[in-house]
ROZADREN-612185 format. One record per atom (N, C-alpha, C, CB): residue in one letter; residue number from 0; x, y, z. Coordinates in nm, 2 decimals. Last residue first. Glycine has a CB too. Layout:
! ROZADREN-612185
A NUM X Y Z;
...
! end
This chain:
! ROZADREN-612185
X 145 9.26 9.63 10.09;
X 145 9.22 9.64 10.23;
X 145 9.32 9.56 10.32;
X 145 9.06 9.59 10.25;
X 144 9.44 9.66 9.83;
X 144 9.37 9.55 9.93;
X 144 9.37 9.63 10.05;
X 144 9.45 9.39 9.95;
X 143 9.47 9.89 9.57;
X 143 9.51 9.89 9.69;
X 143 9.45 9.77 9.77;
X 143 9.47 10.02 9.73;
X 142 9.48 9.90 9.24;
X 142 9.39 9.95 9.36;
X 142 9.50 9.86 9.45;
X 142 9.19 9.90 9.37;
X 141 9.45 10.02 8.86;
X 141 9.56 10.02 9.02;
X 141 9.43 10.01 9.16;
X 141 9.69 10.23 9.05;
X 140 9.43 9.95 8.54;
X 140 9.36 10.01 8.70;
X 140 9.49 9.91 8.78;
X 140 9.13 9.94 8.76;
X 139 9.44 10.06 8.19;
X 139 9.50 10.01 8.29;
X 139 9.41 10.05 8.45;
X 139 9.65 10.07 8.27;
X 138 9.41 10.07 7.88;
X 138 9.32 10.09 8.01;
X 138 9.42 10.01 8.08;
X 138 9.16 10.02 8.01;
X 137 9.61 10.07 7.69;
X 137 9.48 10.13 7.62;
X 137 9.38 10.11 7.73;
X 137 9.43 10.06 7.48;
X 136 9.95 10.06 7.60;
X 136 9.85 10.01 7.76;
X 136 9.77 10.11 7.70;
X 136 9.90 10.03 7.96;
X 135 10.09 9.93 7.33;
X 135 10.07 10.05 7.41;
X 135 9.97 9.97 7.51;
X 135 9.99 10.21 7.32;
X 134 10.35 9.77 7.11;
X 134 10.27 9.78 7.16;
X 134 10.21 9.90 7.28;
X 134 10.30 9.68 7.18;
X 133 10.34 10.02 6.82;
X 133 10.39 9.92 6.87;
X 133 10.31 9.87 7.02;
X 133 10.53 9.95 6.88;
X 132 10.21 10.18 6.61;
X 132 10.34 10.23 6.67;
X 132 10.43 10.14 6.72;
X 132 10.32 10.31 6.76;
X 131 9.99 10.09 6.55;
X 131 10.08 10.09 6.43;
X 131 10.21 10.13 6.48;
X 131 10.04 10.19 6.31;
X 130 9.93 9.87 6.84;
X 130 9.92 9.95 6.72;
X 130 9.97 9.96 6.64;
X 130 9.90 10.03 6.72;
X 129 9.89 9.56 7.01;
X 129 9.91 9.61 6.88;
X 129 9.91 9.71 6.80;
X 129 9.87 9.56 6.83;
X 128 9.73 9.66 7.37;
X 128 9.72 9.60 7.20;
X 128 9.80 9.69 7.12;
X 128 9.56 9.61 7.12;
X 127 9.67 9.54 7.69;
X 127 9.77 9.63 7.60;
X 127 9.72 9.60 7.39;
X 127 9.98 9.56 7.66;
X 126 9.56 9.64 8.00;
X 126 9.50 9.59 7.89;
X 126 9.62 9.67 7.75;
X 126 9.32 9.64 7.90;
X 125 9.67 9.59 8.31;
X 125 9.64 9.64 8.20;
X 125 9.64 9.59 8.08;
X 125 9.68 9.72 8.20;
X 124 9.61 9.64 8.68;
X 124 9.54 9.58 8.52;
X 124 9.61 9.61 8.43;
X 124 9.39 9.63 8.46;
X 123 9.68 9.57 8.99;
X 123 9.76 9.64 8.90;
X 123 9.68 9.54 8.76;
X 123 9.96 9.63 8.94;
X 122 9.71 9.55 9.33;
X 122 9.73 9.50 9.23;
X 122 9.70 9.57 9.09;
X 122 9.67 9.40 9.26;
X 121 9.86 9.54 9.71;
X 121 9.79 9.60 9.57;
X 121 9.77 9.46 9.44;
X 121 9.92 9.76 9.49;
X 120 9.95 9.61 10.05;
X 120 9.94 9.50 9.92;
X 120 9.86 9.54 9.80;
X 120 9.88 9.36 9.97;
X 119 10.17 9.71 10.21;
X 119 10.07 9.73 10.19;
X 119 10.03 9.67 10.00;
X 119 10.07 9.89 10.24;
X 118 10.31 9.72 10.58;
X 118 10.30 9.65 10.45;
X 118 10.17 9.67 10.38;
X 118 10.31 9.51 10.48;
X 117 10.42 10.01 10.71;
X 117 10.31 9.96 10.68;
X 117 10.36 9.83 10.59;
X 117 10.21 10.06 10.62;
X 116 10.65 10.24 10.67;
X 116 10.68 10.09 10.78;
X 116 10.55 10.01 10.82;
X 116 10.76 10.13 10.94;
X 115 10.53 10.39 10.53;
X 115 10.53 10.43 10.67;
X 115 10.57 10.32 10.75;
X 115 10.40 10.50 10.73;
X 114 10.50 10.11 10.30;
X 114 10.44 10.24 10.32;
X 114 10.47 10.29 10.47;
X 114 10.28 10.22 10.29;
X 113 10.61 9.89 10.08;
X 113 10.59 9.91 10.21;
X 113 10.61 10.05 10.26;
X 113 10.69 9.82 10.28;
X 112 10.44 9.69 9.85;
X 112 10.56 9.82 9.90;
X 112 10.49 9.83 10.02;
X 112 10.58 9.99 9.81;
X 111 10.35 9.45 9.64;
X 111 10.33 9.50 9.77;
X 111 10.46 9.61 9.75;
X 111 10.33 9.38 9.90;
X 110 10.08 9.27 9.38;
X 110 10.24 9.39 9.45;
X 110 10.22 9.38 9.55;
X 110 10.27 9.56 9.44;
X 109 9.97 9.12 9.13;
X 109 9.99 9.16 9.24;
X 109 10.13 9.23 9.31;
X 109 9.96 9.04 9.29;
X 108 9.87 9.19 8.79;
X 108 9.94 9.14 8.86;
X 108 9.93 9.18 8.99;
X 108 10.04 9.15 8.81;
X 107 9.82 9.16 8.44;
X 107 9.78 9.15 8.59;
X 107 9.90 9.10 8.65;
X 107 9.65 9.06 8.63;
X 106 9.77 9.21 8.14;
X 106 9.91 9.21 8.26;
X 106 9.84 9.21 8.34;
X 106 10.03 9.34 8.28;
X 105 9.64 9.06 7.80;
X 105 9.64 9.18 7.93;
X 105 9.73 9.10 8.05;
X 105 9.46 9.22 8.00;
X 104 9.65 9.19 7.45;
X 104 9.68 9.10 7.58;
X 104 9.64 9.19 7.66;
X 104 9.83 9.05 7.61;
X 103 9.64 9.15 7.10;
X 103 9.55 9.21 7.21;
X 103 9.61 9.08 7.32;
X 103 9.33 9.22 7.15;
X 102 9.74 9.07 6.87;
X 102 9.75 9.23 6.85;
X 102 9.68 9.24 6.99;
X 102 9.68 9.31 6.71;
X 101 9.74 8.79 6.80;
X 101 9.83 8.88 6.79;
X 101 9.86 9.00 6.84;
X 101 9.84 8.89 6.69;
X 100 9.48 8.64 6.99;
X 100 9.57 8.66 6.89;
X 100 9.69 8.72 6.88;
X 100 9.52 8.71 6.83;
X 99 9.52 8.75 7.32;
X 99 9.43 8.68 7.20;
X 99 9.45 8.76 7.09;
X 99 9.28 8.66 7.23;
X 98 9.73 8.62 7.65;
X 98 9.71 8.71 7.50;
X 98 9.59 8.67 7.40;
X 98 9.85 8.69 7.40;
X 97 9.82 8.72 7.90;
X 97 9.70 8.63 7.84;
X 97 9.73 8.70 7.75;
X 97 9.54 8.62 7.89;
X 96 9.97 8.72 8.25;
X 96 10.00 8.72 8.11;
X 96 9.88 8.64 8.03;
X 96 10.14 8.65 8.08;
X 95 10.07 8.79 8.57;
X 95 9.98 8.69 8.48;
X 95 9.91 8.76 8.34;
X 95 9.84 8.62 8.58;
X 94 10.26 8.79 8.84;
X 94 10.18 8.83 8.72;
X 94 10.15 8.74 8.63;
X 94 10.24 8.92 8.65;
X 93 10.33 8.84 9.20;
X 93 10.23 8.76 9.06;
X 93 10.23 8.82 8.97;
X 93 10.09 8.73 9.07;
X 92 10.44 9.02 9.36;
X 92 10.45 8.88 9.39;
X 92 10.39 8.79 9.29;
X 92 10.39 8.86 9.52;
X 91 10.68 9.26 9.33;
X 91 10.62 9.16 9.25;
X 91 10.59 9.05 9.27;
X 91 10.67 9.14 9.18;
X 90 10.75 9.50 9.49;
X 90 10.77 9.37 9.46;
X 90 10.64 9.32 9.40;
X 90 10.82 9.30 9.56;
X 89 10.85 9.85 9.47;
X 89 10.73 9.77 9.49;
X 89 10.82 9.66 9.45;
X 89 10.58 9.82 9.42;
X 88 10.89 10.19 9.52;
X 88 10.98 10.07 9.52;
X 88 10.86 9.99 9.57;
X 88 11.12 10.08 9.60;
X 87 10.81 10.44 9.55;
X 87 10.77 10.38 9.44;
X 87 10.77 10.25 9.43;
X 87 10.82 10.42 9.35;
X 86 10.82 10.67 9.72;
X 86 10.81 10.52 9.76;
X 86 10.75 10.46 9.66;
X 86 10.74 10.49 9.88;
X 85 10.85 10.95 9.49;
X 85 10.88 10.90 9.68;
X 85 10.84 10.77 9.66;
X 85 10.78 10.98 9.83;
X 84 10.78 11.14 9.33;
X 84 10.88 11.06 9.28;
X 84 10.92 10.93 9.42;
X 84 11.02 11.18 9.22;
X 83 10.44 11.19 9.29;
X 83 10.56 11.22 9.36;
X 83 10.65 11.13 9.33;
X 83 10.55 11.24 9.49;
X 82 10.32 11.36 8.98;
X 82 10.32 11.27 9.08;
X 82 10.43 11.23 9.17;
X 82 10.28 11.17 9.03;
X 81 10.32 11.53 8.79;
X 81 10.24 11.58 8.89;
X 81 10.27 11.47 9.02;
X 81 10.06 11.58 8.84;
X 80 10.32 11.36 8.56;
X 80 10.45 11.47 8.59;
X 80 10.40 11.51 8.67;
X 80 10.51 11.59 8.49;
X 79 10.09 11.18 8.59;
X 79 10.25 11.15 8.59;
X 79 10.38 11.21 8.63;
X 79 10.28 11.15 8.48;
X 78 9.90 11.37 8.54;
X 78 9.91 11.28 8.64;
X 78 10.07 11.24 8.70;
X 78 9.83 11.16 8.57;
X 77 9.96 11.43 8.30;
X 77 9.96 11.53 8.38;
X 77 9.97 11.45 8.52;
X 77 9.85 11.63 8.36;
X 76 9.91 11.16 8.13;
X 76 10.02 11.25 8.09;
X 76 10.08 11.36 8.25;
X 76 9.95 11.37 7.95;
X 75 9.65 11.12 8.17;
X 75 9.77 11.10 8.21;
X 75 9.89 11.09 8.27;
X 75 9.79 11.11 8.18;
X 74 9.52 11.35 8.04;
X 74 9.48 11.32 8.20;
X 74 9.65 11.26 8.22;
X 74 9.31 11.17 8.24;
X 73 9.64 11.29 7.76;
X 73 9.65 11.40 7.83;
X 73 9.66 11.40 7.96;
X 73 9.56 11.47 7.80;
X 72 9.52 11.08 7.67;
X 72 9.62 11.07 7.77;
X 72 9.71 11.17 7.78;
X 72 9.68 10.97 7.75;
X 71 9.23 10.99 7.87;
X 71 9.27 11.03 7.79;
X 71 9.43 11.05 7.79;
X 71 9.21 11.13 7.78;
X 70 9.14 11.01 8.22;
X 70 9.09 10.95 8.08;
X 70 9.13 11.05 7.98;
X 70 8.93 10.92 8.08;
X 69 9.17 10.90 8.53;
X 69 9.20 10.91 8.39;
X 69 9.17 10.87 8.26;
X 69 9.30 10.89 8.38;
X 68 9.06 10.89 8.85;
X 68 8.99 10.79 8.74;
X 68 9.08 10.92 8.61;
X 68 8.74 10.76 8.74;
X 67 9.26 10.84 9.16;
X 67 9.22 10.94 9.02;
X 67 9.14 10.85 8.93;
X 67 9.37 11.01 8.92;
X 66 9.34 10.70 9.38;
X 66 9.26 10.79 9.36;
X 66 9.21 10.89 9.30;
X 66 9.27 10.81 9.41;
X 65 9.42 10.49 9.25;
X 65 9.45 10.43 9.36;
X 65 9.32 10.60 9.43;
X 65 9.67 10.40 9.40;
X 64 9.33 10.48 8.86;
X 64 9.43 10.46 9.01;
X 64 9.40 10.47 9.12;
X 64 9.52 10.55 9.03;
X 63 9.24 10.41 8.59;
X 63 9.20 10.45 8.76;
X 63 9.30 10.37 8.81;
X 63 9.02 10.41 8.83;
X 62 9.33 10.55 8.24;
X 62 9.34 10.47 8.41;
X 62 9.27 10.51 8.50;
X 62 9.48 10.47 8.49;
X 61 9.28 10.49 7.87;
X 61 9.20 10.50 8.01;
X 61 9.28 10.48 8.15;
X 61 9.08 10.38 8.02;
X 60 9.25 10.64 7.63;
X 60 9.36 10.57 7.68;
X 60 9.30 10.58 7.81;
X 60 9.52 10.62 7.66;
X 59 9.07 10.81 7.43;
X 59 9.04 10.69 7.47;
X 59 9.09 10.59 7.59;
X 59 9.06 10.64 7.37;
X 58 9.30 11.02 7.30;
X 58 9.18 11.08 7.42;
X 58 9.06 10.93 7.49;
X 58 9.04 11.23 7.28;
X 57 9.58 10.92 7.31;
X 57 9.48 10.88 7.28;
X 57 9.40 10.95 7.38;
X 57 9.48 10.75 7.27;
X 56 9.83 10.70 7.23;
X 56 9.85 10.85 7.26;
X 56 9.67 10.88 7.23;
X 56 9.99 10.94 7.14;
X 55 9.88 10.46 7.51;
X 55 9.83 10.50 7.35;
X 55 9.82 10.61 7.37;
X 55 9.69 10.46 7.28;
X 54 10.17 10.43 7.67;
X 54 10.06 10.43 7.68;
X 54 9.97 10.50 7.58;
X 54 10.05 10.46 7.78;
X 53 10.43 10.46 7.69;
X 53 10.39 10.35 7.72;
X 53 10.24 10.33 7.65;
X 53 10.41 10.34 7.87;
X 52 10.45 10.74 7.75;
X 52 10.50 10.67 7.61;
X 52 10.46 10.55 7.59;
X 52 10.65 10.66 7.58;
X 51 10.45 10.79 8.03;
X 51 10.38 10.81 7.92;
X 51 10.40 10.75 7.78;
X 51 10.37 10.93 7.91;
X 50 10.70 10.63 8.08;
X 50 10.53 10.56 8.14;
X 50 10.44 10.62 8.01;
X 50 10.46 10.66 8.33;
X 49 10.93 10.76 7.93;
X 49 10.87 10.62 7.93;
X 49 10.73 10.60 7.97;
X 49 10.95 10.55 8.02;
X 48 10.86 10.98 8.07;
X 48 10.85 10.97 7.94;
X 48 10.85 10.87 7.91;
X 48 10.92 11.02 7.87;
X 47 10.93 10.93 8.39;
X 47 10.76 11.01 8.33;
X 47 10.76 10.99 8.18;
X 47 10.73 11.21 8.37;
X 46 11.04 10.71 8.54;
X 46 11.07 10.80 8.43;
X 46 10.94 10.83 8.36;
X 46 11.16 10.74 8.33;
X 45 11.07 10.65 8.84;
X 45 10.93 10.76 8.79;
X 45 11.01 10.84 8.69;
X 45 10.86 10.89 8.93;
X 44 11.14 10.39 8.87;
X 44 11.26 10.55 8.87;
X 44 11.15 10.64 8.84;
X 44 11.41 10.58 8.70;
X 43 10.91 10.24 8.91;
X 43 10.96 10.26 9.00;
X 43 11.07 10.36 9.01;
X 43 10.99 10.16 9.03;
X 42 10.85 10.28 8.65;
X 42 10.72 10.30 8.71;
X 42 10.82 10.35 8.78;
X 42 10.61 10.19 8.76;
X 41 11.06 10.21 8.46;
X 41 10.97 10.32 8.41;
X 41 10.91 10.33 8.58;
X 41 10.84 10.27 8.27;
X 40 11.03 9.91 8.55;
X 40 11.17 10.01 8.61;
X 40 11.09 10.14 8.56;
X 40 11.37 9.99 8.53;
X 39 10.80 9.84 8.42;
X 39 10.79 9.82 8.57;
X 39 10.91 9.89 8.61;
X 39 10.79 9.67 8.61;
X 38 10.85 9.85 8.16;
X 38 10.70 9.94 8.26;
X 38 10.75 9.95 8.38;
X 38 10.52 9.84 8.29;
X 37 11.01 9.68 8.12;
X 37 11.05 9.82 8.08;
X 37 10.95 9.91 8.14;
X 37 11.06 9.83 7.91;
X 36 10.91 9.43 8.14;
X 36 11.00 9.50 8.27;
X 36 11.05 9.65 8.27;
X 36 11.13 9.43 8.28;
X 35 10.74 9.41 7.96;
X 35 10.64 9.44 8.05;
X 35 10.77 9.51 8.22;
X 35 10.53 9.26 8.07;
X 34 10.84 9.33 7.73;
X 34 10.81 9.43 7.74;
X 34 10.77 9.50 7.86;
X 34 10.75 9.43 7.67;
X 33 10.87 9.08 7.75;
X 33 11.02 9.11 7.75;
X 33 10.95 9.27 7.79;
X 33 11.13 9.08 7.57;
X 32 10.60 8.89 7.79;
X 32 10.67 8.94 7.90;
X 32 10.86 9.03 7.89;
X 32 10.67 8.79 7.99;
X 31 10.49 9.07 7.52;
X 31 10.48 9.08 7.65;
X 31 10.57 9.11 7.76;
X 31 10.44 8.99 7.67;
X 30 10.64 8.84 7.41;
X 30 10.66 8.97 7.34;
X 30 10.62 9.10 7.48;
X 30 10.53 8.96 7.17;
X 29 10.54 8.60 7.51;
X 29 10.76 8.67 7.51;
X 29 10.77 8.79 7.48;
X 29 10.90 8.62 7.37;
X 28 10.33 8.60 7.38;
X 28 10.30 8.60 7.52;
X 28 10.47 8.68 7.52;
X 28 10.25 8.42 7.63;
X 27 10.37 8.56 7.09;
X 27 10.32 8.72 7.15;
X 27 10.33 8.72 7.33;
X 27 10.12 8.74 7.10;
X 26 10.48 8.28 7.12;
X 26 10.54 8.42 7.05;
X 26 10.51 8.59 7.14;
X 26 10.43 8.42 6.88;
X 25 10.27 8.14 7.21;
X 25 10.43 8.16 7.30;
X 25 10.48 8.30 7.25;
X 25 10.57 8.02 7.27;
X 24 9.98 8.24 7.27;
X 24 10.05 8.20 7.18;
X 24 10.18 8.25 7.22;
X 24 10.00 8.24 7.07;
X 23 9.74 8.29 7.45;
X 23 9.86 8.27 7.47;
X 23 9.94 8.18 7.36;
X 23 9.86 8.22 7.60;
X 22 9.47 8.19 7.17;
X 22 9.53 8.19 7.32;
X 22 9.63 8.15 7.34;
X 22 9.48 8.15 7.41;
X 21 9.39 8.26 6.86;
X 21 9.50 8.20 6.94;
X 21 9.59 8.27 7.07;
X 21 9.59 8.17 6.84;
X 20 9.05 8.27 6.72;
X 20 9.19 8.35 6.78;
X 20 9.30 8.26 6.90;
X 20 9.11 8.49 6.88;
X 19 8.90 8.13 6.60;
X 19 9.03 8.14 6.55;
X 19 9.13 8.21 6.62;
X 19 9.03 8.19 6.43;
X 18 8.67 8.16 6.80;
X 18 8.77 8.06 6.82;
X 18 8.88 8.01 6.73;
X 18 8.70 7.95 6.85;
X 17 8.62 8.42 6.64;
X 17 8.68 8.42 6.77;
X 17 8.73 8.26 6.79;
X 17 8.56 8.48 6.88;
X 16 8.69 8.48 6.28;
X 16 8.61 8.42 6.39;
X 16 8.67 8.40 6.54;
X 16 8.59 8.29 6.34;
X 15 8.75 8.72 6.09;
X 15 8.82 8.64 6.18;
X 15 8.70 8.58 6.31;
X 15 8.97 8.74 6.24;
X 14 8.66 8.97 5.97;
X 14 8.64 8.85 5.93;
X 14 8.72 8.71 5.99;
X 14 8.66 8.87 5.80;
X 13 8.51 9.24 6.14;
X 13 8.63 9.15 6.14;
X 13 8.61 8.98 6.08;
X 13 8.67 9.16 6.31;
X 12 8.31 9.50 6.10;
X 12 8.37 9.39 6.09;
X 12 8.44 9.30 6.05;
X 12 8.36 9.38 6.09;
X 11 8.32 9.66 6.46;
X 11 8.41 9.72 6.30;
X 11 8.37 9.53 6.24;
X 11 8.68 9.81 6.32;
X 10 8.05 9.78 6.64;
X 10 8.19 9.72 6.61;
X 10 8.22 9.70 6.49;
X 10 8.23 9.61 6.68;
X 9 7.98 10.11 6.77;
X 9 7.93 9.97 6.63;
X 9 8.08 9.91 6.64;
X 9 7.88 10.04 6.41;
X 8 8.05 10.21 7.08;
X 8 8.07 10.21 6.98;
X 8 8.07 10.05 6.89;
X 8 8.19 10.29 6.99;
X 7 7.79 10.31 7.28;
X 7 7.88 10.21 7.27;
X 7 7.90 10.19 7.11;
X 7 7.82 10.08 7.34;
X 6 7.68 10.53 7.53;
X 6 7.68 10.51 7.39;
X 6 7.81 10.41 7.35;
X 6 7.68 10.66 7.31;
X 5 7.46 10.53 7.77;
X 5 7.58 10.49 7.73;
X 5 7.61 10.42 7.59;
X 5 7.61 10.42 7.82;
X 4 7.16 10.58 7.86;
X 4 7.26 10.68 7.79;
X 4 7.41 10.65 7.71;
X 4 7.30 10.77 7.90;
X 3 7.09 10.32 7.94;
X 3 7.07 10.38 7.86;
X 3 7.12 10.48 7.79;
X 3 7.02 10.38 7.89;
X 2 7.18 10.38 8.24;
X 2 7.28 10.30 8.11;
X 2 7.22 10.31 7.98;
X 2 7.32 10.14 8.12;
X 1 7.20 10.68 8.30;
X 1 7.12 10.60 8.26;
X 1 7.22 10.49 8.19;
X 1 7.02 10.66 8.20;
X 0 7.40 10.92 8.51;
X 0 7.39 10.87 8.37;
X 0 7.32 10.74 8.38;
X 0 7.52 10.86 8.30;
! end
């Protein structure tokens, strides 16, 4: 595919100027980090209805993982219940929280778990916003450090 080919959707307009938008605002950042531990036990019990639920219900809802690229959240969805329930157990060595405005943040963060009695270090995107439902992960990526 040409980037040329790549069709990019008109943006909608928003009468809110961007340096009105308010970075890490304490409010929404709490809102975040109260939300963000409910991902992280979800991940590690591999409750598959939580994770999915987590995440916009949406043929848009995007991940690449560690060796799948998902898209939609169908892909997901199947991913999820397809995936093994085995060495999930990970630490948390960083995360880092950003919000703009009200309705749009993103989670980074760094990991490690320990694999075949390997140490093996990662890190982890995602991009969450405001819907009518509440908040959802609308792209998330997982990779692995060399």
């Amino acid at each position: 595919m040409a980037i040329n080919d790549i069709k990019i959707n008109e943006p909608q307009t928003n009468e809110r100027k961007v340096d009105e938008l308010r970075v890490n605002d304490p409010e929404i950042v709490a809102e975040l980090q109260a939300l963000y531990p409910r991902y992280e036990a979800a991940l590690v019990g591999n409750d598959v209805e939580t994770l999915t639920g987590m995440f916009w219900s949406s043929p848009h809802a995007v991940r690449m993982g560690l060796a799948e690229n998902l898209h939609g959240i169908e892909e997901i969805s199947a991913f999820r219940k397809g995936r093994s329930p085995l060495n999930l157990a990970r630490s948390i060595r960083r995360i880092d929280i950003v919000t703009f405005g009200r309705d749009f943040g993103s989670i980074t963060l760094e990991f490690e778990r320990t694999v075949d009695g390997k140490l093996v270090r990662g890190r982890q995107s995602q991009v969450w916003a405001r819907l009518p439902e509440g908040w959802r992960i609308v792209a998330a990526h997982v990779s692995l450090l060399p």
